[in-house]
C-alpha positions as CSV (number, residue, x, y, z in Angstrom):
1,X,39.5,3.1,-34.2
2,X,38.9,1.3,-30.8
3,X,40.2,4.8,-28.6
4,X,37.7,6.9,-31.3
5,X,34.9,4.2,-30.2
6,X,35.6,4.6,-26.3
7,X,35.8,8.3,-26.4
8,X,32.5,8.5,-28.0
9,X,30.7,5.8,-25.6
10,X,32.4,8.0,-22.7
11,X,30.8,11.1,-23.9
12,X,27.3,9.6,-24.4
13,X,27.7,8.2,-20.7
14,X,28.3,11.9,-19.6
15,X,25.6,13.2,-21.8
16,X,23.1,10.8,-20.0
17,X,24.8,11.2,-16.4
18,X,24.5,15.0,-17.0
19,X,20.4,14.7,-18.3
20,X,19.6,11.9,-15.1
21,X,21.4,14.4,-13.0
22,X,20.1,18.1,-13.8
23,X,16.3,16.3,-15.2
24,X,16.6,18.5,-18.4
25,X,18.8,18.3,-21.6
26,X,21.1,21.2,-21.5
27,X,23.8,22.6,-23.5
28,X,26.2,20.1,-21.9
29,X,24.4,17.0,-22.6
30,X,23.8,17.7,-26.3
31,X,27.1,18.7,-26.8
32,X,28.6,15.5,-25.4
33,X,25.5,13.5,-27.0
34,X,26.3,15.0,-30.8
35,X,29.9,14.2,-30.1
36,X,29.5,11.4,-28.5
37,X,27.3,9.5,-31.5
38,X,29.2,11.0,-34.2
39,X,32.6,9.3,-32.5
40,X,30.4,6.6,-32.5
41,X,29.5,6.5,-35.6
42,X,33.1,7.2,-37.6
43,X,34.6,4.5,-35.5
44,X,31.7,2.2,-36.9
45,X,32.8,3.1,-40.4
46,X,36.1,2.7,-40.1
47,X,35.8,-0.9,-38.6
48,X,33.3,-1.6,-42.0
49,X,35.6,-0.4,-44.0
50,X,38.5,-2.7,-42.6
51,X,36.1,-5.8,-43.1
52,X,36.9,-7.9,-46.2
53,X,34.1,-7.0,-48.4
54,X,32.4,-4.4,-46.6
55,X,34.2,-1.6,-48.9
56,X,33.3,-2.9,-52.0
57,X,30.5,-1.6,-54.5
58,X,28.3,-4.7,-54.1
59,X,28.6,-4.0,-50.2
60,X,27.5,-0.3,-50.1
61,X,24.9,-1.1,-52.2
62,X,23.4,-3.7,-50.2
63,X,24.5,-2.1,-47.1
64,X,23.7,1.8,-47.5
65,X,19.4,1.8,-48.1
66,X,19.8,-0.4,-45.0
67,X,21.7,1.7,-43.0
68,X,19.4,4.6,-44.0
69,X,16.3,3.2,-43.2
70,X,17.8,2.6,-39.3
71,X,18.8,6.2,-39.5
72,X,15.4,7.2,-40.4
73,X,13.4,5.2,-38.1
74,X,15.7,6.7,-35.3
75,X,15.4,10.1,-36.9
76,X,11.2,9.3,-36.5
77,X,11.5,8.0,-33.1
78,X,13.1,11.2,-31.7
79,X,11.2,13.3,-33.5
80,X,8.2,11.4,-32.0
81,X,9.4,11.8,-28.4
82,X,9.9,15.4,-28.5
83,X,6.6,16.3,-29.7
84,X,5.1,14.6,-27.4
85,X,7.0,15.8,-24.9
86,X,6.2,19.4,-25.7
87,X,2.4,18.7,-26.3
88,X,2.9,17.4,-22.4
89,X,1.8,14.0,-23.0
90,X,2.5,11.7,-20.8
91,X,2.0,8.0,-20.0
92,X,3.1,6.4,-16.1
93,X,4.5,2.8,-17.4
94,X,6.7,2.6,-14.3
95,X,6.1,-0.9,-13.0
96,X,4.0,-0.3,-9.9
97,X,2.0,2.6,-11.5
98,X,4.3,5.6,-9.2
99,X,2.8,8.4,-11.1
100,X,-0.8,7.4,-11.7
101,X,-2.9,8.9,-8.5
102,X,-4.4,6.7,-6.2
103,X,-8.9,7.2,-6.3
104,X,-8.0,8.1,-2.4
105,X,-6.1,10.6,-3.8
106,X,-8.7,11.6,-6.7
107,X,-11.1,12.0,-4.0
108,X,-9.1,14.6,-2.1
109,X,-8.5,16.6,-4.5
110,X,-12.1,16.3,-5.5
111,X,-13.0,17.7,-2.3
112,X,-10.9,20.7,-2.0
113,X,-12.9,23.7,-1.7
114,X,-10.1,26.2,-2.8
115,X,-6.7,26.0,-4.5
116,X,-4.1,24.7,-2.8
117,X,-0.4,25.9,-3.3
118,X,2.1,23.1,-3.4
119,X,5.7,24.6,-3.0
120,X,9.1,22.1,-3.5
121,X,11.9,24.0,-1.9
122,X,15.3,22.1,-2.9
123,X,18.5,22.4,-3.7
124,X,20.3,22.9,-7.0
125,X,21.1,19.3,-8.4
126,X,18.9,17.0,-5.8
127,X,17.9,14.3,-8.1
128,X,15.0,13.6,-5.8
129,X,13.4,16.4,-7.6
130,X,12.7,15.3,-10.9
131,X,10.4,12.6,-9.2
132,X,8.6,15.2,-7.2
133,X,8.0,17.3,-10.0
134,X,6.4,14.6,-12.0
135,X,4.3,13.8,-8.9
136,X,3.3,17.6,-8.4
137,X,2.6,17.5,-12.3
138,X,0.0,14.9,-11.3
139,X,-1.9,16.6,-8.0
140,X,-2.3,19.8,-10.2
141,X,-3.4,17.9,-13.4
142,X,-5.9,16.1,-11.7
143,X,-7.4,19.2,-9.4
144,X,-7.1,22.4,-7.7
145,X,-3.6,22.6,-6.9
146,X,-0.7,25.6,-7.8
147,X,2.7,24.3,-7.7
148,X,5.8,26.7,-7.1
149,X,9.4,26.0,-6.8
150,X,11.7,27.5,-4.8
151,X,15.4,27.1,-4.3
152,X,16.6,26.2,-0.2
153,X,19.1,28.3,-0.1
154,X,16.6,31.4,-0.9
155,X,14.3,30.9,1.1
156,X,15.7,31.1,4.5
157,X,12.6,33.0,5.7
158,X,10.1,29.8,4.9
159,X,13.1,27.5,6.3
160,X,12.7,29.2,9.6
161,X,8.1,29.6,9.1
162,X,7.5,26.2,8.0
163,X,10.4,24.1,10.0
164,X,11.7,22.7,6.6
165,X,14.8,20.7,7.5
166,X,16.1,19.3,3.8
167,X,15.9,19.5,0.7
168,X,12.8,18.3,-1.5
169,X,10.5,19.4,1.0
170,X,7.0,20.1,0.0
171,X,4.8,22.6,1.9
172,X,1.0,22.2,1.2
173,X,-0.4,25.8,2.1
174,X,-4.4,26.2,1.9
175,X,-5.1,30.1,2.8
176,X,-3.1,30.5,6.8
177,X,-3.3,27.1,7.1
178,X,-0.5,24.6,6.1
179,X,1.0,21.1,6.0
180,X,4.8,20.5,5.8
181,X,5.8,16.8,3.9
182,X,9.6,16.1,4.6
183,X,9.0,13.0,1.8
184,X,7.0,13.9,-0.9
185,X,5.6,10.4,-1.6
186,X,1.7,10.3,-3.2
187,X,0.9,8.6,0.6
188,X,2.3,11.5,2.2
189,X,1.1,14.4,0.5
190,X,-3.0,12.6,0.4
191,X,-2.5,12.4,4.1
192,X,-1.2,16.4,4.3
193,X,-4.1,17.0,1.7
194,X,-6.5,15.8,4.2
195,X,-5.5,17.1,7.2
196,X,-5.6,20.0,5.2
197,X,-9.6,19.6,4.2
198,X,-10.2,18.9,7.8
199,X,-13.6,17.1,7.4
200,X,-14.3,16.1,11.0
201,X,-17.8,15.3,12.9
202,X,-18.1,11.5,13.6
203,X,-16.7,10.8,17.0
204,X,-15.3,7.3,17.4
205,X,-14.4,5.9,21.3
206,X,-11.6,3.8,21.9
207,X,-12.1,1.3,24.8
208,X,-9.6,2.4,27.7
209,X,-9.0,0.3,31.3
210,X,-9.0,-3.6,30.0
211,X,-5.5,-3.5,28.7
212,X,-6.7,-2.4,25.5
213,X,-4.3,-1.3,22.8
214,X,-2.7,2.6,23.7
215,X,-3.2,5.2,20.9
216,X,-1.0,7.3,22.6
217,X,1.8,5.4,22.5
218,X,4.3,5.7,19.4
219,X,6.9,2.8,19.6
220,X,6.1,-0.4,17.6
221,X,3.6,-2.0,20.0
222,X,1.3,1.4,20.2
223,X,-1.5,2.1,18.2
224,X,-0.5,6.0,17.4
225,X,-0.5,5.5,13.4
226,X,-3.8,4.1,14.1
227,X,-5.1,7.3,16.2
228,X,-3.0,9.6,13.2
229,X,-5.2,7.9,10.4
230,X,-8.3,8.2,12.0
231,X,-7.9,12.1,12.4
232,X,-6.3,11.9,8.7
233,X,-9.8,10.4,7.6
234,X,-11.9,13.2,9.6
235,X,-12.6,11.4,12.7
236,X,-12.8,12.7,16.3
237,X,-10.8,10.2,18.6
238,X,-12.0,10.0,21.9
239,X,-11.3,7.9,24.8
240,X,-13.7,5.5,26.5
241,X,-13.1,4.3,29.9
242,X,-15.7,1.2,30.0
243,X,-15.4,0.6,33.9
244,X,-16.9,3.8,35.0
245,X,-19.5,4.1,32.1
246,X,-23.4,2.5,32.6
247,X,-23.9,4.3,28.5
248,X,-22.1,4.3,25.5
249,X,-22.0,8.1,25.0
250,X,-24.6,9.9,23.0
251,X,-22.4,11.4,20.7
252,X,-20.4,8.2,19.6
253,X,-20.4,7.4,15.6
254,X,-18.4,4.4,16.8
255,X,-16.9,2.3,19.6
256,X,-12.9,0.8,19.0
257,X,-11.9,-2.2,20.9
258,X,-8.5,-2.9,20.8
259,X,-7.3,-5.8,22.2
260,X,-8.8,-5.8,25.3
261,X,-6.0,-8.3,27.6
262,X,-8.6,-8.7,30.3
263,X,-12.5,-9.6,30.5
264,X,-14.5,-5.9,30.5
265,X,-16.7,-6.0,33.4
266,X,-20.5,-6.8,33.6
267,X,-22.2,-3.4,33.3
268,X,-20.2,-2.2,30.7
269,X,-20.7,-5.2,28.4
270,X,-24.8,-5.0,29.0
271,X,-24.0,-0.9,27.8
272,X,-22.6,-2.0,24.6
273,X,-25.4,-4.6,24.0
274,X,-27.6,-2.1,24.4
275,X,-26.7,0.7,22.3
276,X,-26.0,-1.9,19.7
277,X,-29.6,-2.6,19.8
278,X,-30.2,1.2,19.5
279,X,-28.6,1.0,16.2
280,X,-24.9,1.5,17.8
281,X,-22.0,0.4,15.9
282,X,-18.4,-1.5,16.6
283,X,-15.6,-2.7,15.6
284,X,-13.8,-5.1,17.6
285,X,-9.9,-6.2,17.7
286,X,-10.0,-9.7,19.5
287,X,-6.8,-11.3,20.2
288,X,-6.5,-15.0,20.5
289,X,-5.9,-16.4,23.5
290,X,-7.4,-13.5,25.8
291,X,-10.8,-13.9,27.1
292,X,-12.0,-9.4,26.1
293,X,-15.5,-10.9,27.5
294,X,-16.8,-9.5,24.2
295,X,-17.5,-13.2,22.9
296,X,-20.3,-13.9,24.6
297,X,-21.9,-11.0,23.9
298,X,-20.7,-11.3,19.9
299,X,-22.5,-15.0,19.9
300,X,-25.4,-13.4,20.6
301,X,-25.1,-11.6,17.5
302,X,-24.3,-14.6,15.7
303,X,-20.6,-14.3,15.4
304,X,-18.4,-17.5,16.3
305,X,-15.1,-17.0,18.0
306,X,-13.0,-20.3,18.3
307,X,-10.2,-19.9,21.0
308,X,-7.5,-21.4,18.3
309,X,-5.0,-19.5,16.4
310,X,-5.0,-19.9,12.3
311,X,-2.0,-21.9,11.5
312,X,-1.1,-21.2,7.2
313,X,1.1,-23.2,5.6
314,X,1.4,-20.8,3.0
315,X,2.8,-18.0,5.1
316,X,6.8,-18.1,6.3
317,X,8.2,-17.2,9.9
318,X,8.4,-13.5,10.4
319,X,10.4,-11.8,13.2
320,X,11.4,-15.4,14.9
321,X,7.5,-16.4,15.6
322,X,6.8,-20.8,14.1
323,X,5.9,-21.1,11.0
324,X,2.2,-20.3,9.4
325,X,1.3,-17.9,12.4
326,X,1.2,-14.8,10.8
327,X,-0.7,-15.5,7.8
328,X,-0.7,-13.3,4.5
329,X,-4.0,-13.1,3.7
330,X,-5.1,-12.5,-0.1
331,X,-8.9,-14.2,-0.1
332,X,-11.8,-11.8,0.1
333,X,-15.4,-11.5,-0.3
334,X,-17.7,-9.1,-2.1
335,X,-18.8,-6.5,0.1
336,X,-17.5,-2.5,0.7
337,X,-14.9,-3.3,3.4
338,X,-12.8,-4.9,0.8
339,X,-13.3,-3.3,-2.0
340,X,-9.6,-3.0,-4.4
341,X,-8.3,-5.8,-2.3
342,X,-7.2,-8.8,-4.4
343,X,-4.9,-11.6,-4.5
344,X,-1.9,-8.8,-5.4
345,X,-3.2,-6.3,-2.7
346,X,-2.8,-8.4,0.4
347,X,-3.3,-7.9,4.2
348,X,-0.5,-8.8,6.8
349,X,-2.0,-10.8,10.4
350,X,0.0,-11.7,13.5
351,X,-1.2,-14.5,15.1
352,X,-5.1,-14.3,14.4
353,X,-8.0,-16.4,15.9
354,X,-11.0,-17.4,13.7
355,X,-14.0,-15.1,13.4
356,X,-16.9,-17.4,11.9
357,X,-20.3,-15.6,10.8
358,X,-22.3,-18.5,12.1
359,X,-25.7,-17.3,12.6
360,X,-28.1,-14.2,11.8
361,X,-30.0,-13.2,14.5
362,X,-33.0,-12.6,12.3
363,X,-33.8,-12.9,9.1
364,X,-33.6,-9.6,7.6
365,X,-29.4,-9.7,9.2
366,X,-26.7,-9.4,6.8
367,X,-24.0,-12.0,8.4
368,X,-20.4,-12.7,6.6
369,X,-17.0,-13.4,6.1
370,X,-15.1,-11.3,4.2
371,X,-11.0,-12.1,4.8
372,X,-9.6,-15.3,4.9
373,X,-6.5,-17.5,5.5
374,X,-5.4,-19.7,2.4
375,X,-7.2,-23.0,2.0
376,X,-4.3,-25.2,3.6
377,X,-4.9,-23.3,7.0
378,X,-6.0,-25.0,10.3
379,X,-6.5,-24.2,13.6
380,X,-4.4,-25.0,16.6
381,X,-6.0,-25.2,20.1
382,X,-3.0,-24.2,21.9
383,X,-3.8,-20.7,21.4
384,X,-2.0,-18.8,24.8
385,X,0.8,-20.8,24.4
386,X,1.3,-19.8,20.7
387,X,1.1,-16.4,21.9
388,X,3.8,-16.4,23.9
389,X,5.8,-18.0,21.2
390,X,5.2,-21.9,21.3
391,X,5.1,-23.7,18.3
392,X,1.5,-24.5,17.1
393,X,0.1,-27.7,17.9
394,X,-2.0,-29.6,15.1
395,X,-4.6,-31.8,16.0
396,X,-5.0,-35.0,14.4
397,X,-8.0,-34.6,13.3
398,X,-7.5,-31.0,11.9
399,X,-9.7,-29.2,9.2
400,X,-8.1,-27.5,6.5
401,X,-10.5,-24.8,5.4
402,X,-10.4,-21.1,3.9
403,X,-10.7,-19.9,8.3
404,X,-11.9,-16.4,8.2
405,X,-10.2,-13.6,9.9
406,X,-12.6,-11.2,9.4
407,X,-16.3,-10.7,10.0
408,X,-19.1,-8.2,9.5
409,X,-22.9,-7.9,10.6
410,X,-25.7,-5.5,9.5
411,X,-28.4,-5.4,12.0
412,X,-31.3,-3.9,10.5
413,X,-34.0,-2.6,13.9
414,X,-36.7,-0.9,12.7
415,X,-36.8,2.8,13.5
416,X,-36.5,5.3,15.9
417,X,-38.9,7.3,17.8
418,X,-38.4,10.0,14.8
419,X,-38.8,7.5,11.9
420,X,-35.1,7.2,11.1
421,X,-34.1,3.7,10.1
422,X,-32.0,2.0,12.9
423,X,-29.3,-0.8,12.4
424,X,-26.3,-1.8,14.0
425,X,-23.2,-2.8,12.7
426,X,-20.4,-5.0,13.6
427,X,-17.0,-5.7,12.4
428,X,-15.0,-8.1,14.3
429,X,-11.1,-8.9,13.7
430,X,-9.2,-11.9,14.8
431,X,-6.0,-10.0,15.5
432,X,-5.4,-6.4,16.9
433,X,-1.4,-6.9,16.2
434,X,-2.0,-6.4,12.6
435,X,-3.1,-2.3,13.5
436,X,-0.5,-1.5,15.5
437,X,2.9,0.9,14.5
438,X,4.3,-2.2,13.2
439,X,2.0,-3.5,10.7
440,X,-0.5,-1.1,9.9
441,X,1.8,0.0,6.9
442,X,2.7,-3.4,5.8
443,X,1.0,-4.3,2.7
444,X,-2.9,-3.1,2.5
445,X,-3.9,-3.3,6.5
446,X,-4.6,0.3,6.6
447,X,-6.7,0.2,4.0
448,X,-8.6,-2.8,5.1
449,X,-9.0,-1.6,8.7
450,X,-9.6,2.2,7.5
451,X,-12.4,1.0,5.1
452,X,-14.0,-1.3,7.4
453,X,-14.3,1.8,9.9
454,X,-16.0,3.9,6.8
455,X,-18.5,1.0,6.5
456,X,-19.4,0.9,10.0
457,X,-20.1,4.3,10.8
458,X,-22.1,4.0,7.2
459,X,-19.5,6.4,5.3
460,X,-19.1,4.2,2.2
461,X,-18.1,7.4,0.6
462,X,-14.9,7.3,1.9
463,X,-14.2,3.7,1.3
464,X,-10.9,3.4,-1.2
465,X,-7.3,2.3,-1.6
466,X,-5.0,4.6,0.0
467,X,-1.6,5.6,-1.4
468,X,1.1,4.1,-0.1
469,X,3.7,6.1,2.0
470,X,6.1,4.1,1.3
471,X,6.4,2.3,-2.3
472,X,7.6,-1.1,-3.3
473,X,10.3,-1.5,-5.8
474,X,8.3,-4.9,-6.4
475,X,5.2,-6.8,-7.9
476,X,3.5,-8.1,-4.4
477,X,3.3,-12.4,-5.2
478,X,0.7,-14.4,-2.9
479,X,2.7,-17.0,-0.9
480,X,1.1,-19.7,-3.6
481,X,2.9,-18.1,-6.5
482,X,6.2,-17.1,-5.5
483,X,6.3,-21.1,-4.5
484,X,5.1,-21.7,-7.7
485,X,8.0,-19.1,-9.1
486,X,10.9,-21.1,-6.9
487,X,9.6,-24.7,-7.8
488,X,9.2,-23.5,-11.5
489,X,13.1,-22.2,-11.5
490,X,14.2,-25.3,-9.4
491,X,13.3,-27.2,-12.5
492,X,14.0,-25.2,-14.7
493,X,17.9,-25.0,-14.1
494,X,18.3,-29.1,-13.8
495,X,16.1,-29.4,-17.0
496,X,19.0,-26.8,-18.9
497,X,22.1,-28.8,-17.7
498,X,20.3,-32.0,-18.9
499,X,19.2,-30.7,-22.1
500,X,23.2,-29.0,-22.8
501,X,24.4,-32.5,-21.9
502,X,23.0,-34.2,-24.3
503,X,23.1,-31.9,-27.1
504,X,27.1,-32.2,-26.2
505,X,27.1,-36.0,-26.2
506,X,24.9,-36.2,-29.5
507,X,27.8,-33.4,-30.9
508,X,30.6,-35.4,-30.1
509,X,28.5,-38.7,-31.2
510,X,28.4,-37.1,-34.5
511,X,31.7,-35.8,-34.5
């Protein structure tokens, strides 16, 4: 009885093995599933019919409608699933929605102006597949999109055209254009998708000569990803070399600075200030710490920019820096740039400076903060020296407060000499770490940074939650409530032991 139940568990082990492995239900699996249960099943008899009392009339009649009914509501369950599964209905209930498109996504799709062919080439039993298939399944569900399949080892032709280099390999091909993805993830195929559309017409600069952050360079301090999803997003990226300009170029839709390490110089500060007041618009990266020689010129449009760094309890070390320094930040406003962003879609800073919304210029100004540090943060003066990897210093007199590391201005100025409406805007970030190759993939800083370039160069359109290229195998927890989580289990455990103690000394009191 016991080698008739093992044989049958090992054949429904191989029948599954064989369906996870191939993705579909061949002859193999239902052979060894049919087997499989059946063994399964006569070895279940036989050990009810070795049970005193099981075998006796009394028994089977008690026992048999029971048994039926299970049989029957398993007989109705798999019927169930199969017709659904050849209506093609499906439901995503994966934990972190993996097969439920992004609205970035939606909105790509939307904005395809033919058909795209999506081709998987891979080879015969890569279990990757299944996954891209279902993701495929999705793209051409939801728009204008063809999907093909063809096996590696066939197409040694397209190998050698399109550079494929594995399998499950996805080539996006829209008319003699196309886009290889070497990892079909949603992130990477809406980013192949877009390069694809190829929207492009706003110019933004990037500040060059201050010691500004480098969008050529690739390694984990560069700013390349940055300069990638830019062009992704149909933006022109241009550079600007402020010491040897007296005007912000004509054709700019925005101005980028990064980081600037050193003051930028008179002349090219009063350029800025004045194409602002044309109805220019920026978006500034300030490190704490470093005087960009942007503050002064920010005050005056009513933004406040302590020279502290934002110290959060609620945030851990990361990568050997003190405590609190690089704070998770999962507090927002209302407003476009952080639209989708919530206290589960959070945004990753590296030692950030304040950015206070202090004052409106005039009255008709739209002035706020939109991102901020927990509560429990506070700010410590010592901000160069925490740069360079000194522990925060807290003052004794320190403010705890929600500190904001990110603020955003609309400027309304009248109009122009045609009658068009000017304004300005101005988005200002405590931290220019946060965009570079390191972190603009952590959590949501791509979309937060992405977005908040949409707003400024008024293409609120475009503003949305990206895919990610990478996908969690986890729920995202604020710092608040995975503490709450580990003090919650901390007492949980003691209160079990203390609770099994005494039911054991009341037992043997009894006894």
């Amino acid at each position: 009885m016991r080698a008739l139940a093992l044989v049958g568990l090992i054949a429904v082990l191989f029948s599954a093995g064989s369906y996870y492995t191939s993705g579909r239900f061949g002859a193999f699996a239902w052979l060894h599933a049919v087997a499989g249960a059946g063994a399964l099943g006569l070895a279940f008899a036989l050990w009810l019919r070795r049970r005193p009392g099981f075998g006796t009339p009394t028994a089977r009649r008690i026992l048999l409608p029971r048994v039926a009914w299970v049989i029957a509501m398993l007989g109705v369950a798999i019927g169930a699933e199969r017709a659904v599964s050849g209506l093609g209905w499906t439901a995503d209930l994966t934990a972190d929605a993996r097969y439920t498109l992004a609205p970035a996504t939606r909105d790509a799709l939307a904005a395809l102006r033919a058909p795209v062919a999506a081709t998987l080439y891979v080879d015969p039993g890569d279990n990757r597949a299944r996954s891209t298939r279902l993701l495929l399944q999705r793209l051409a569900e939801a728009g204008p999109v063809e999907v093909r399949e063809r096996a590696l080892d066939e197409a040694s032709d397209d190998v050698a055209e399109y550079g494929i280099a594995s399998s499950n390999a996805v080539v996006l091909s829209l008319g003699e254009r196309f886009e290889l993805v070497m990892r079909p993830t949603e992130g990477a195929l809406y980013e192949g998708l877009r390069r694809l559309i190829g929207e492009q017409g706003h110019v933004v600069y990037v500040a060059r000569g201050e010691g500004e952050g480098d969008l050529q360079r690739g390694d984990d301090g560069g700013f390349s990803g940055l300069a990638a999803a830019l062009q992704t997003e149909g933006f022109l990226v241009r550079d600007f070399v402020a010491a040897g300009a007296a005007a912000i170029p004509e054709d700019a839709s925005l101005l980028l600075v990064i980081g600037a390490a050193r003051p930028l110089r008179a002349e090219s500060l009063a350029a800025i200030d004045a194409w602002l007041a044309r109805g220019g618009r920026l978006v500034a990266m300030l490190e704490p710490g470093t005087d960009s020689g942007l503050e002064a010129l920010l005050a005056r449009w009513g933004f406040g920019l302590p020279d502290a760094v934002i110290v959060d309890p609620a945030s851990g070390p990361v990568e050997g820096d003190p405590p609190g320094v690089n704070p998770i930040v999962y507090s927002f406003a209302t407003h476009p740039v952080t639209r989708g962003l919530d206290a589960t879609r959070m945004v990753f800073f590296r030692k950030a400076r304040p950015v206070l919304a202090e004052r409106k210029p005039e009255s008709d100004d739209d002035l706020r903060a939109v991102a901020f540090a927990s509560r429990r943060s506070w700010l410590a003066p010592n901000a160069a020296a925490v740069q360079s990897g000194a522990a925060p210093e807290r003052p004794p007199d320190v403010e705890e407060s929600y500190w904001p590391v990110l603020s955003v201005g609309r400027y309304p100025r009248g109009a122009s000499d045609a009658g068009a409406p000017v304004e300005a805007r101005i988005a200002v970030f405590g931290d220019a770490d946060f965009a570079s190759n390191r972190s603009l993939r952590a959590l949501y800083n791509l979309d937060l940074l992405m977005n908040t370039v949409h707003w400024a160069t008024q293409r609120e359109q475009h503003i949305t939650l990206r895919p990610k290229a990478l996908t969690p195998d986890q729920y995202p927890l604020t710092p608040q409530q995975s503490l709450d989580m580990l003090y919650g289990v901390g007492l949980l455990i003691p209160e079990l032991c203390l609770a099994a103690a005494a039911w054991t000394w009341l037992r043997r009191r009894s006894g």
